[in-house]
Each structure stands twice: as structure tokens, then as C-alpha cells.
N, C-alpha and C positions, 0 to 999 in steps of 0.2 A: 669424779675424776674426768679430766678433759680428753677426747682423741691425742691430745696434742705432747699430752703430761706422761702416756702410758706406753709404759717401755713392756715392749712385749719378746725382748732377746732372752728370755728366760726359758720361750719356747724350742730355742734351738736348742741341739743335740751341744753336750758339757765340751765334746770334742771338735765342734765349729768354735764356739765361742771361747776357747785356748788360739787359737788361729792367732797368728802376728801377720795380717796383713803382707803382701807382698808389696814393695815401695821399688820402682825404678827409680832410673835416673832422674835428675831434676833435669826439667822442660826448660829451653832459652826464655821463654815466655814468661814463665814462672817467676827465672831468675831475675829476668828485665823488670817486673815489678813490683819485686822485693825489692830490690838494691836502687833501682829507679836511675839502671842500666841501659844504653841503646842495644838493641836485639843486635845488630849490626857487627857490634863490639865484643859479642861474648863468644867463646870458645866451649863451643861442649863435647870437652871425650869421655865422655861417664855411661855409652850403653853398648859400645861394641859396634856402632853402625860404620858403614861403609863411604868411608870420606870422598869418593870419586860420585857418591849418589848413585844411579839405575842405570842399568846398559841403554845406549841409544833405542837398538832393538824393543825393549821394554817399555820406553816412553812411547813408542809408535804405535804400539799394541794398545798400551792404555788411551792414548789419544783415541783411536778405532772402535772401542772398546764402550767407552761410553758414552755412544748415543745408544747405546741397547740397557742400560742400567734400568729403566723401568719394568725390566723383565727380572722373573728369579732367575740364580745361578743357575747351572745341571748340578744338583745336588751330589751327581755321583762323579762328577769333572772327568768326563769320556776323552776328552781330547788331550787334556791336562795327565791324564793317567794314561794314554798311550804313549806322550812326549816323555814319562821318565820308564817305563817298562824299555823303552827302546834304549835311552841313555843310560838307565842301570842294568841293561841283561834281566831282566826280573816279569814275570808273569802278571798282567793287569791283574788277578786276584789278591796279590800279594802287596798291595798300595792301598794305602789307607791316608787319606789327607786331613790336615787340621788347621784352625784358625792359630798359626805359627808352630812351630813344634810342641810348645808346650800344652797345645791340645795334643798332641799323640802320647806326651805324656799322662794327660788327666785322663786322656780314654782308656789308658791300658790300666792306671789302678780304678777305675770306674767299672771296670768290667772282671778285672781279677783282684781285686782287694776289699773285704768288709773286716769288719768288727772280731777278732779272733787272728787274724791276719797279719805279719807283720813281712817290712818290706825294707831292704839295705840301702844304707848308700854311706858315703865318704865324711866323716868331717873336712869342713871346709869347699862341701861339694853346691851347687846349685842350687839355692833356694826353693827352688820349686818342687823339689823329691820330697822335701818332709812336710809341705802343704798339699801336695795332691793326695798320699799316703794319709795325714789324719783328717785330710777331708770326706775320707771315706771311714772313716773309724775306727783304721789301721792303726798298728802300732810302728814307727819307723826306729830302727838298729842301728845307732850311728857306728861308725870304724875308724878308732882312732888314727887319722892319718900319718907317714913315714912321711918328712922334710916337704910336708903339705901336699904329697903325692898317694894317691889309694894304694892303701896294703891288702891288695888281693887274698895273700895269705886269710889275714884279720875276716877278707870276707867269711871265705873259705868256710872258719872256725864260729863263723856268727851264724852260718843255717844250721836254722832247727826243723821240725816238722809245721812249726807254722810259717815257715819265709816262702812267702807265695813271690815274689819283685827283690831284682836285683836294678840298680840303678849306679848307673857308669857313666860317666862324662870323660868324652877322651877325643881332642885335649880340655881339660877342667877349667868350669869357668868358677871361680875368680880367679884360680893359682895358675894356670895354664899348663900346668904338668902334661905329662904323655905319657899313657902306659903302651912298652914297646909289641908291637905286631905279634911277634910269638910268645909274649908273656902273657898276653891278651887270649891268643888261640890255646895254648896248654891250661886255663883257668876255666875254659868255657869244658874243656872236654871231662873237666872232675865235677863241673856244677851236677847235683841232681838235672835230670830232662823234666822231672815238674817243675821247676823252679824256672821263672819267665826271667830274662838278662836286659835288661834296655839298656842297649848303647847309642849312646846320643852324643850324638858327631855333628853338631852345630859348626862348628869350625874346620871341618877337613878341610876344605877349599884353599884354608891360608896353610897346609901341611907342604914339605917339601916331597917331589916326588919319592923317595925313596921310603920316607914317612907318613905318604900317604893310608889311608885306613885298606884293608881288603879285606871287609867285614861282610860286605855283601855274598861275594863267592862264597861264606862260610853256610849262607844260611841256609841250601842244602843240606849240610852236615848237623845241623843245630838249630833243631823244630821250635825251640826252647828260646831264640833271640830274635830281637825286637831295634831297629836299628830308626833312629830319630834323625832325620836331616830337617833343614830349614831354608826358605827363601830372605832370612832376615839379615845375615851376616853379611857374604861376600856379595851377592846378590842382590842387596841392596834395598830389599823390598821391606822392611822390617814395619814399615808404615803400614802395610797391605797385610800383614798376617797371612802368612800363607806357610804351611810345612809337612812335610809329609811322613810315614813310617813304613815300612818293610819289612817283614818276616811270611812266616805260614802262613798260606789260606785260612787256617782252621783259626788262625788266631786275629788273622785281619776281618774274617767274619764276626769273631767275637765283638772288637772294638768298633766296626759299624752297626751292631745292635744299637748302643747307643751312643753312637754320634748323632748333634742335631743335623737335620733332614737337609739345611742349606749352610753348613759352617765353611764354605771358601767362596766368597763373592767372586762375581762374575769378573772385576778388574783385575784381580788378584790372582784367577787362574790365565787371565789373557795373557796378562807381566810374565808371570812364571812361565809359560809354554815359549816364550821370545825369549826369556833368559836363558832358560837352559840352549839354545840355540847359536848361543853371542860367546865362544870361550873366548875370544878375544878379550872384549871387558874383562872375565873373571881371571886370566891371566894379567892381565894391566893391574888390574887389586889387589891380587896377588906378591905382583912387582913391591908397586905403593908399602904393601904394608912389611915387604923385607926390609927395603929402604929407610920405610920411617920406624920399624922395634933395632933398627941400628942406631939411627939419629936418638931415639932419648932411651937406651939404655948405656951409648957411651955417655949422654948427656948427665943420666942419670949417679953414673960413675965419677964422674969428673965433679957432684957435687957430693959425691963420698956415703951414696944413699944404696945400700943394698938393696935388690929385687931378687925375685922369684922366674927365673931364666923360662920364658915362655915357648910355646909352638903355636897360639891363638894371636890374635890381633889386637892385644893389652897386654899391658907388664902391671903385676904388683909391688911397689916395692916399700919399703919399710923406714918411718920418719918417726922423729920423736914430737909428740902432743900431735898424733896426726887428727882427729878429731877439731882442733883450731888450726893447723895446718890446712886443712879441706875449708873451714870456715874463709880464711883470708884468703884462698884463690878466687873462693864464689866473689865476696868483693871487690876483685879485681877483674870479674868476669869472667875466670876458668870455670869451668866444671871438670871434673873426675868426680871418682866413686868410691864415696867412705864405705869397707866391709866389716865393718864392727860386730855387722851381726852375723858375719860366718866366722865369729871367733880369731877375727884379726886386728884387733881393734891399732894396732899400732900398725897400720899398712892403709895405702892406698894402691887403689887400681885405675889405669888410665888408656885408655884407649889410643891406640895408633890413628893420627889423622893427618890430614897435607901437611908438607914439609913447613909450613908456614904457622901452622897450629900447633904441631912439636914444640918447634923452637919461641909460640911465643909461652906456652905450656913452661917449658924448662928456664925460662925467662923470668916468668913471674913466681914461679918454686924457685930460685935460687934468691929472690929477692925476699921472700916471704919465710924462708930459712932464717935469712943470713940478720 
């Protein structure tokens, strides 16, 4: 038998090799030579990015930034972790940074979750909970969702003596739901204090003041939560990977056991330290994306298509054959985001982008409808 012939995936663990891959969005690139599209022409809101691109601030940083790229990062981002302890009220020990949020996610079942173990989350919640979970050997507890919204309750009634992870998206990405501030603090205060909470707030930024998250404040009171932000979303950084998390000492010590020694390169924390600097930008994105979840969910209305009333920067909403519905925009150079595999097979999800990718977005969906 050849090197070449010998499949050797037998040697992984029964609970890797169930693994469904994680698939984003489709790349302009991608689509441009499939379809044998100009790059120019196509419209992509299938991953949540920040249609204004990076605060000025940010591009200057990164400009400055690398001529030093032949050096390693500071593996522990000293400067990068003073700039958010100052912006979130919060103790440098209590920051822990990752190659986008979804590293604070794999560190925290990497570190609290093996084989015996099992860990919560939502139907219809984030793809990434029930792969970091059986990537460790975990068993993950889905909870049937209420009007595609997390039934806390449901959690509540789903720990047992082995739910070491709780996993919360708020607001949830696909469905964009929000669970409200005090329903959110009265859930934590009945959780067991062994049982770890991650709440992953990728999307506050697009929240309105009033809705904004006050999770941080909490985390004096609740040793026990684990709070997930990201430079990817309103920030703009999503290319750069860059994300951080928030809780105890004793638990941010955990999750840099093992975190790799350089997981946020050195442009990545330059950007970051000048974004969080620039509210300006993140208030204009902000603007942007109230503007444009008006533009296509009246858009969306007027072509008699229900959605899923969001507080994120994407609406889900609900077509018949969406599956060749998503087919025929790619054709036409749209991208969105078929969620088939969170159990919604008749929904698409679409991202809020200039007012000019809305409108040609709801242009080429009414024609592709109709």
C-alpha cells in the first residue's frame, strides 16, 4: 500500500471524526470563479462584516504596524490588555485574548470540558458551541428553542451533575433574538457557581443604548461567567482575528494554560488598541446598520417574506425552496447565508450592508422570487 492510498483518520478519536466541519460564508473570490463573475459585481452579506470596513484610526495603526512584523507578537498583548481593562473597568488579570472570539470560546471548553462532561447551548444557537464541546469529548444538551429565542427555563431544567458550560449568545447569531438584561441577571443568580456561563456578546456594539448588555458589572457578583467580545463585527477587524474574554482571575488563568504562546499577531493587536480608541467609527456603524435593518426588513415586508425581528447586524427571514432561492442570488452575484444546518432550512440570513447593497440585495430577491 502506497503513502498516498493510506487513510489513516481511523486513528482519530470516534468524536473528531462525527465533526461537520465548520463552513462560512462563501468568499467573493470563490463565487467570481464559480459563476465566472467579475469580483467587482458581486455583493457579499453572508458573514456579518462591517460594511464601512476599519476605523481610519485602525488603518494607521496597521500602516505603522508593519514594518515590525518580522518580530513575534507579545504573546501576553500588554499594551492591547491595558487599552480594554481601561475601556471595560476590569483588572488586566481578568482578559484573556484570542485568535477572534471563537478562540475564547475553544479555550474555555479546552480547559473545562473532557469526556464525561457535558455542555448547553440553544437550538438554533452558533455553530461553534457544539463543535468546540465535541471537540473535546464533550457531550453537548441542545434546548429546544421558544419562537427561535433561548428558553432559559429549558436550560435551567437541562443541568445535571455533569453540565460543566453553559453557552449563551445574546444577541444570537443566526436568529438575532435578545434575551432581556434582568432575565438574563435572574438566570445567572439560580445557575449552580460550578457551572461556568459564557456569554458571547459579539454583537453588543449594534445594541441600542438602553439594550445595551451590563454583563461586565455583573462579574463581580458571578465567579461563574465568562463574557466573549470580538474585534470582528462592528470593528471591522474580522480579517485580523482578534477577540477577547472576561471573567475571574482564577478562570482567565485556567484558559491561558492553554492558549498558544502567540495566538494575536502583532497587527491585530495594533488595529485593536486604535479601535477601541475611534467611538466615532463605532457610532457611524452603528448609525449604518439602524438605517440599513430598516431598508430591507421594510424591503423585506413589502415582498411579503417574514423575518425574525433582530438586535444584530442581519435579519433571518423565511422563503419558500430557500435552498434554490440562495442558489439563484449566487448567480446573480448576491451572497447571503443559507442556515440549513441550524435547523432552518426554509430561512435565509443576510447581513446589513451600504444602502446600495440592500437595495440591490432586495432587487435581485424580488426578481428571483417573483
Amino acid at each position: 500500500m502506497t503513502s498516498t492510498s493510506l487513510n489513516l483518520s481511523h486513528l482519530a478519536p470516534d468524536y473528531i471524526r462525527a465533526i461537520a466541519p465548520y463552513q462560512g460564508g462563501k468568499p467573493i473570490s470563490e463565487l467570481a470563479r464559480e459563476m465566472g463573475l467579475n469580483e467587482a459585481d458581486i455583493v457579499k452579506l453572508a458573514s456579518n462584516e462591517n460594511p464601512l470596513g476599519i476605523s481610519p484610526k485602525a488603518q494607521m495603526a496597521i500602516d505603522e504596524a508593519i514594518d515590525d512584523i518580522a518580530r513575534y507578537p507579545d504573546g501576553n498583548c500588554f499594551a492591547l490588555r491595558e487599552a480594554v481593562a481601561k475601556k471595560f473597568n476590569v483588572a488586566n488579570q481578568q482578559i484573556v485574548f484570542g485568535n477572534g472570539s471563537n478562540d475564547i470560546l475553544e479555550l474555555t471548553a479546552r480547559a473545562f470540558l473532557h469526556a464525561g462532561c457535558e455542555a448547553i447551548y440553544s437550538q438554533h444557537a452558533f455553530a461553534v458551541y457544539p463543535l468546540v464541546t465535541q471537540a473535546v469529548g464533550a457531550t453537548g444538551v441542545v434546548v429546544p428553542a421558544i419562537n427561535y429565542a433561548h428558553d432559559l427555563d429549558g436550560f435551567l431544567k437541562a443541568i445535571t451533575a455533569k453540565t460543566r458550560l453553559i453557552f449563551i449568545a445574546n444577541p444570537n447569531n443566526p436568529t438575532g433574538t435578545l434575551i432581556a438584561k434582568d432575565t438574563l441577571k435572574a438566570f445567572l443568580k439560580v445557575v449552580p457557581s460550578d457551572v461556568l456561563v459564557i456569554l458571547d456578546e459579539a454583537y453588543d456594539e449594534y445594541l441600542s443604548a438602553s439594550d445595551k448588555s451590563e454583563a461586565i458589572d455583573w462579574l463581580s457578583e458571578f465567579n461563574n461567567l465568562i463574557i466573549s467580545r470580538t474585534f470582528s463585527k462592528a470593528y471591522g477587524l474580522a480579517g485580523l482575528r482578534i477577540g477577547f474574554g472576561l471573567m475571574h482571575a482564577n478562570v482567565a488563568d485556567m484558559l491561558n494554560r492553554v492558549r498558544q504562546p502567540f495566538n494575536v499577531n502583532s497587527i491585530a493587536q495594533a488595529a485593536a488598541i486604535a479601535s477601541l480608541a475611534d467611538d466615532d467609527f463605532v457610532a457611524r456603524s452603528y448609525a449604518l446598520n439602524q438605517a440599513g435593518m430598516a431598508q430591507l426588513t421594510q424591503g423585506l415586508e413589502k415582498l411579503g417574506l417574514a423575518y425574525i425581528p433582530s438586535s444584530a447586524n442581519f435579519v433571518s427571514f423565511s422563503v419558500k425552496n430557500a435552498a434554490s432561492v440562495n442558489q439563484k442570488l449566487l448567480q446573480k452575484g448576491v451572497i447571503v447565508r443559507p442556515i440549513a444546518n441550524y435547523e432552518m432550512a426554509d430561512y435565509l440570513r443576510v447581513s446589513v450592508g451600504l444602502f446600495s447593497e440592500n437595495a440591490r440585495f432586495l432587487a435581485v430577491l424580488a426578481e428571483v422570487i417573483s
